[in-house]
LUMMIKE-652354 format. One record per residue: residue in three letters; residue number from 0; x, y, z of N, C-alpha, C in turn. Coordinates in nm, 4 decimals, decimal comma. Each point is the difference from the previous one (the first is absolute). Last residue first. Layout:
[rec 'ALA'; NUM; [X; Y; Z]; [X; Y; Z]; [X; Y; Z]]
...
This chain:
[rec 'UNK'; 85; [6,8827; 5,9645; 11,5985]; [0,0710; -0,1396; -0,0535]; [0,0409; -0,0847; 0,1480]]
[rec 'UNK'; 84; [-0,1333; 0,4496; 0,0175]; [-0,1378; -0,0771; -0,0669]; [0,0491; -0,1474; 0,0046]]
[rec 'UNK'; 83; [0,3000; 0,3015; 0,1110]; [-0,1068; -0,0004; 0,1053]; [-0,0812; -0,1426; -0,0273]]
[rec 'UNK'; 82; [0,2935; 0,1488; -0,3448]; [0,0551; -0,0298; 0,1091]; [-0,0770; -0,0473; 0,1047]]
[rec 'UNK'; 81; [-0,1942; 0,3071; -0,2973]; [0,0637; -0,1189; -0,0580]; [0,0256; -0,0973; 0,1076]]
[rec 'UNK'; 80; [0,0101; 0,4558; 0,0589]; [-0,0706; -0,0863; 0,0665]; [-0,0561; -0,1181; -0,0677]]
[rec 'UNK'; 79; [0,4295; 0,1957; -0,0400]; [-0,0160; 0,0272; 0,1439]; [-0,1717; -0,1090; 0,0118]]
[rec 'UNK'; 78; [0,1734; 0,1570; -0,4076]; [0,0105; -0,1096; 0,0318]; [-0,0042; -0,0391; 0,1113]]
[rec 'UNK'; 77; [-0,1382; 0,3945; -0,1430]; [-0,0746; -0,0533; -0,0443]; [0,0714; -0,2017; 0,0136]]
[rec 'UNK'; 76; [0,2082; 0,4340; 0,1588]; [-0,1317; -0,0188; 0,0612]; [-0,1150; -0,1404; -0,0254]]
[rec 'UNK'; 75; [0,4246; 0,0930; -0,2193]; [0,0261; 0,0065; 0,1038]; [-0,1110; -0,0342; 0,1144]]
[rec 'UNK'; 74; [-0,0519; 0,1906; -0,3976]; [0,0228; -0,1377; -0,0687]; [0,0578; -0,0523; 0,1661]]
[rec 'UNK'; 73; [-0,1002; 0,4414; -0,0063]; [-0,1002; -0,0572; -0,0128]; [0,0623; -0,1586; -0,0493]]
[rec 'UNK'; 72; [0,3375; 0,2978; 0,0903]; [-0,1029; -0,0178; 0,1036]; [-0,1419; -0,0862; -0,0075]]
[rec 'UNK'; 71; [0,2827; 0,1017; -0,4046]; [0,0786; -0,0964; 0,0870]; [-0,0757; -0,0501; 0,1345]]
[rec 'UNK'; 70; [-0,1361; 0,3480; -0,2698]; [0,0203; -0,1130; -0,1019]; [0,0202; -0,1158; 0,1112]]
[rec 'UNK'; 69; [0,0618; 0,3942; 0,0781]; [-0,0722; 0,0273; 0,0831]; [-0,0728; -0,1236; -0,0921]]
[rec 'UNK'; 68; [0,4349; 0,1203; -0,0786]; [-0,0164; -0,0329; 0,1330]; [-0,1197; -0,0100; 0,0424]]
[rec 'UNK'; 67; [0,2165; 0,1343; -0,4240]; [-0,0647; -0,1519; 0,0102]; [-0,0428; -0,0290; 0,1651]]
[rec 'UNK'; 66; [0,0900; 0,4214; -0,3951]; [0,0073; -0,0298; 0,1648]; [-0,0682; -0,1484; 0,0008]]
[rec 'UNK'; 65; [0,0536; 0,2807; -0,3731]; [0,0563; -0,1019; 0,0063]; [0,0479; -0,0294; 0,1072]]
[rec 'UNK'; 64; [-0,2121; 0,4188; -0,1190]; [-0,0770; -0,1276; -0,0854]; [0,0724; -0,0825; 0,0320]]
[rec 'UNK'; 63; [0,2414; 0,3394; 0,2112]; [-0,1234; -0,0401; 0,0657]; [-0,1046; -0,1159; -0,0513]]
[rec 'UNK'; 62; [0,3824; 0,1635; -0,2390]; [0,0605; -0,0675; 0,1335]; [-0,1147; -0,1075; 0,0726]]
[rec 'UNK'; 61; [0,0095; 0,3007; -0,3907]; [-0,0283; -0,1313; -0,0077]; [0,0543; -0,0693; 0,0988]]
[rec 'UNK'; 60; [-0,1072; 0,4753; 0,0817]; [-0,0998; -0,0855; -0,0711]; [0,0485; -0,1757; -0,0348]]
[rec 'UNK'; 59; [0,3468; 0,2787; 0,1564]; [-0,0945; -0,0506; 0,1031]; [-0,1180; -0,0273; -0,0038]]
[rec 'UNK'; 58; [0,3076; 0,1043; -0,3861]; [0,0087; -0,0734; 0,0941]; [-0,0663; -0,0673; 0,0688]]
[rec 'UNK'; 57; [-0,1120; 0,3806; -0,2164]; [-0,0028; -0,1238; -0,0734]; [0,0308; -0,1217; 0,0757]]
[rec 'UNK'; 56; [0,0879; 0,3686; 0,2118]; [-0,1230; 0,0237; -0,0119]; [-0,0587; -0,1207; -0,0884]]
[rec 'UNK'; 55; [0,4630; 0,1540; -0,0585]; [-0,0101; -0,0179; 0,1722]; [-0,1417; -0,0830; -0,0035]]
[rec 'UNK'; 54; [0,0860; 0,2554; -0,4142]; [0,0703; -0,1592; 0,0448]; [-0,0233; -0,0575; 0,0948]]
[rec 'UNK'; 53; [-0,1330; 0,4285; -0,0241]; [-0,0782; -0,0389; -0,1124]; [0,0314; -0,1694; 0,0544]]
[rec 'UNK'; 52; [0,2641; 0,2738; 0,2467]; [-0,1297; 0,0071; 0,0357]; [-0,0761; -0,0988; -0,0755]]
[rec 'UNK'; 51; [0,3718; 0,1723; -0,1781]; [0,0542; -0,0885; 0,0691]; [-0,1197; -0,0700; 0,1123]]
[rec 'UNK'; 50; [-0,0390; 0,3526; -0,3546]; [0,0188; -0,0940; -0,0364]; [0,0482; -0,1642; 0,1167]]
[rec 'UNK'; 49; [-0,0291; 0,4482; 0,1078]; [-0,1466; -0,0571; -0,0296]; [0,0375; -0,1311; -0,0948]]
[rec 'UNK'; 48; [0,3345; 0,2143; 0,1608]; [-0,0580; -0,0445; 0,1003]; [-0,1115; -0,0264; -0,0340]]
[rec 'UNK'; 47; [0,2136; 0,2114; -0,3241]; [0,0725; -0,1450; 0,0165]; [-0,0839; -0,0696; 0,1653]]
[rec 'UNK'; 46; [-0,0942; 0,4042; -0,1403]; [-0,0237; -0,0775; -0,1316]; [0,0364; -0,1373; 0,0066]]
[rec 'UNK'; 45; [0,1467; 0,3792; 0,3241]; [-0,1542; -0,0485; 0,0013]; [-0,0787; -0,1042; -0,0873]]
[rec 'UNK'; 44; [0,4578; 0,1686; -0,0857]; [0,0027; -0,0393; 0,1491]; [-0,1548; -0,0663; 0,0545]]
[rec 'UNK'; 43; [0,1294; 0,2854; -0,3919]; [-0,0022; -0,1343; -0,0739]; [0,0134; -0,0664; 0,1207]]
[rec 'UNK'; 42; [-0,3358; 0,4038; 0,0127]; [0,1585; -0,0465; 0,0104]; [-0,0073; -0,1507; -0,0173]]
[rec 'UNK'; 41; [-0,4378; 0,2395; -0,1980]; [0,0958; -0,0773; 0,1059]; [0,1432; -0,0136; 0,0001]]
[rec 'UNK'; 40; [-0,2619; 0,2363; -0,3409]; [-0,0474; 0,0589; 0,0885]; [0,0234; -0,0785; 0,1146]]
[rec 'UNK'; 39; [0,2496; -0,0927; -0,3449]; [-0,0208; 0,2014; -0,0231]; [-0,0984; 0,0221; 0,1243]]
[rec 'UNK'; 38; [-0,0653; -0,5248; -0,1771]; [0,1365; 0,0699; -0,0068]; [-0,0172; 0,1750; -0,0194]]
[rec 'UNK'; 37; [-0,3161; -0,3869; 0,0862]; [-0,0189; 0,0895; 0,0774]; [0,1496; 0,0995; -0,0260]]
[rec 'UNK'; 36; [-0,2163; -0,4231; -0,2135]; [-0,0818; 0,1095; -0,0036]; [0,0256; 0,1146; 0,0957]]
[rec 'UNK'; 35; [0,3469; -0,2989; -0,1627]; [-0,0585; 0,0533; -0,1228]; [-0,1373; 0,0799; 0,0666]]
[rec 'UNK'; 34; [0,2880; -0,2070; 0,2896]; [0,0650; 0,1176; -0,0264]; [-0,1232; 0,0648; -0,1333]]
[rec 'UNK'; 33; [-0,1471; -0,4146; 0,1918]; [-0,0006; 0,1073; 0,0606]; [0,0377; 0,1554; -0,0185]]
[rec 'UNK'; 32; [0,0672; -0,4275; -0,2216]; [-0,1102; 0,0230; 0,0204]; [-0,0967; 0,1785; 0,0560]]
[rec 'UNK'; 31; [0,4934; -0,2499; -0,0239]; [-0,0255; 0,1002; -0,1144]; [-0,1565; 0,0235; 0,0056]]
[rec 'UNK'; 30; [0,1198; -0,2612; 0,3483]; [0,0287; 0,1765; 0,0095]; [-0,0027; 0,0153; -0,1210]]
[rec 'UNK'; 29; [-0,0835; -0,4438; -0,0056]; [-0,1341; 0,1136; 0,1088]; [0,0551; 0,1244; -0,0012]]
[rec 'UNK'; 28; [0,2554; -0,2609; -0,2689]; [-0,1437; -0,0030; -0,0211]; [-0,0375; 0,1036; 0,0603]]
[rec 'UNK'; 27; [0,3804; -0,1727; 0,2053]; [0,0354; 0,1688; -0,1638]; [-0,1552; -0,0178; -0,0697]]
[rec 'UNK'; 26; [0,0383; -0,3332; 0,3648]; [0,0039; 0,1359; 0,0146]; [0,0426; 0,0801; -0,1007]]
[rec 'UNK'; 25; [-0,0843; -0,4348; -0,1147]; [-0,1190; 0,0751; 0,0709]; [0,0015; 0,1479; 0,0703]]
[rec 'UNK'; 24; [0,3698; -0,2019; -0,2612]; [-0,0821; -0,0057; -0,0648]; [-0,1400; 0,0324; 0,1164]]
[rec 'UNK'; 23; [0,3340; -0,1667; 0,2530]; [0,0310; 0,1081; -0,0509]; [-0,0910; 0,0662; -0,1312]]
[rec 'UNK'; 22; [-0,0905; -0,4394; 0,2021]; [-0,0456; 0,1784; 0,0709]; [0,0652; 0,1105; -0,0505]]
[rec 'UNK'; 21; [0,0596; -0,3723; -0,2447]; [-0,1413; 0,0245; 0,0313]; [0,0043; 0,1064; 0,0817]]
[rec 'UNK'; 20; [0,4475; -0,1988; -0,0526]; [-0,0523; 0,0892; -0,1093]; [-0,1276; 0,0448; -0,0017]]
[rec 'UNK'; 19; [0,1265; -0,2543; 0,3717]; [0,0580; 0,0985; 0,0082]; [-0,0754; 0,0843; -0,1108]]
[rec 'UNK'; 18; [-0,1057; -0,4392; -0,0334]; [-0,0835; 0,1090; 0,1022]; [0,0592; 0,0801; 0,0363]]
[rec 'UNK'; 17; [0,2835; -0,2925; -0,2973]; [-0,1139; 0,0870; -0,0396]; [-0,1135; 0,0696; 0,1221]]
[rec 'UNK'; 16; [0,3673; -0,1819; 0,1633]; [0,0719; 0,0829; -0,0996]; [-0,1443; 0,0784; -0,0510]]
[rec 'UNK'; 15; [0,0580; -0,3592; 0,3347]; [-0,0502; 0,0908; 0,0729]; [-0,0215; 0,1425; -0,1174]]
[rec 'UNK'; 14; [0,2928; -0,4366; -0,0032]; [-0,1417; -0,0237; -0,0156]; [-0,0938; 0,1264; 0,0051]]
[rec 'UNK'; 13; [0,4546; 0,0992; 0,0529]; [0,0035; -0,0680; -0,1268]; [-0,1514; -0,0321; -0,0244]]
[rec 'UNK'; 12; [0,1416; 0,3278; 0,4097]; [0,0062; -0,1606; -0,0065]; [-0,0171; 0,0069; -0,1478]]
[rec 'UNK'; 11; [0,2279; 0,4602; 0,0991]; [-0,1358; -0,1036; 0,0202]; [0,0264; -0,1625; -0,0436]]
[rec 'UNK'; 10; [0,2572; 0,5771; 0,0311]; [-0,0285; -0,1514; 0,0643]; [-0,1040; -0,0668; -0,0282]]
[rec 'UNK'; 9; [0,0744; 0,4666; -0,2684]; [-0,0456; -0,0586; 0,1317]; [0,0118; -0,1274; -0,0043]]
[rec 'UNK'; 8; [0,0424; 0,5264; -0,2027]; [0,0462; -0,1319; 0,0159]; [-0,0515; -0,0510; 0,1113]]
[rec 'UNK'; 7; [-0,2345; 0,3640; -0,2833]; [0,0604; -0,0294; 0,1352]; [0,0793; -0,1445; -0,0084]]
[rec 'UNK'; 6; [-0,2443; 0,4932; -0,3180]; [0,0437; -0,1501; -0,0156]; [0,0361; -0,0435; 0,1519]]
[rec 'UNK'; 5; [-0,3496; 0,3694; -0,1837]; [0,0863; -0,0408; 0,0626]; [0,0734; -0,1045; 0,0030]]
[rec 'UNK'; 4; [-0,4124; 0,2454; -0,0477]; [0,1242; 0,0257; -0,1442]; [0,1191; -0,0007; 0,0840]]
[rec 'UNK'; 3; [-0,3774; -0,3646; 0,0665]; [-0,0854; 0,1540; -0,0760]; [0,1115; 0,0227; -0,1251]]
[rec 'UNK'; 2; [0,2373; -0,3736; 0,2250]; [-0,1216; 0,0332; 0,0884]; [-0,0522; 0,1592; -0,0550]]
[rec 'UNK'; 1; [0,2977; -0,4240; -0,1062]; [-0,0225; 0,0719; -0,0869]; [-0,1202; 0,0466; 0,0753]]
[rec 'UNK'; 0; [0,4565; -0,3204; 0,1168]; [-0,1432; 0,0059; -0,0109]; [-0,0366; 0,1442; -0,0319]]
């Protein structure tokens, strides 16, 4: 696998192959992102943590848009008094 400027071997399930290639492709994205606006005045140490941040952050944005639990409570609630009624 092909990470910024780095290659890595690596184990993986067969199904699992292309979402490997995606993130990898997301991270040499986001850090070439990065390196390009901050290369000379960030270590390439800082560059990569922002990049890793950047990702991180995406994440837990679509982590959070795709919380079903509070989805769940109310449908929960709502057959509860259903139920009652019936």
């Amino acid at each position: 696998m092909h990470l910024y400027d780095t290659d890595m071997a690596v184990n993986i399930n067969r199904d699992d192959e292309e979402l490997y290639r995606k993130a990898a492709k997301l991270i040499t994205d986001t850090v070439n992102t990065y390196s390009n606006l901050f290369k000379g005045r960030k270590s390439e140490k800082e560059i990569l943590y922002m990049a890793l941040v950047d990702i991180a952050l995406r994440f837990e944005k679509t982590d959070k848009r795709n919380d079903t639990l509070p989805y769940h409570h109310i449908l929960s609630q709502l057959t509860q008094e259903i139920e009652e009624v019936l």
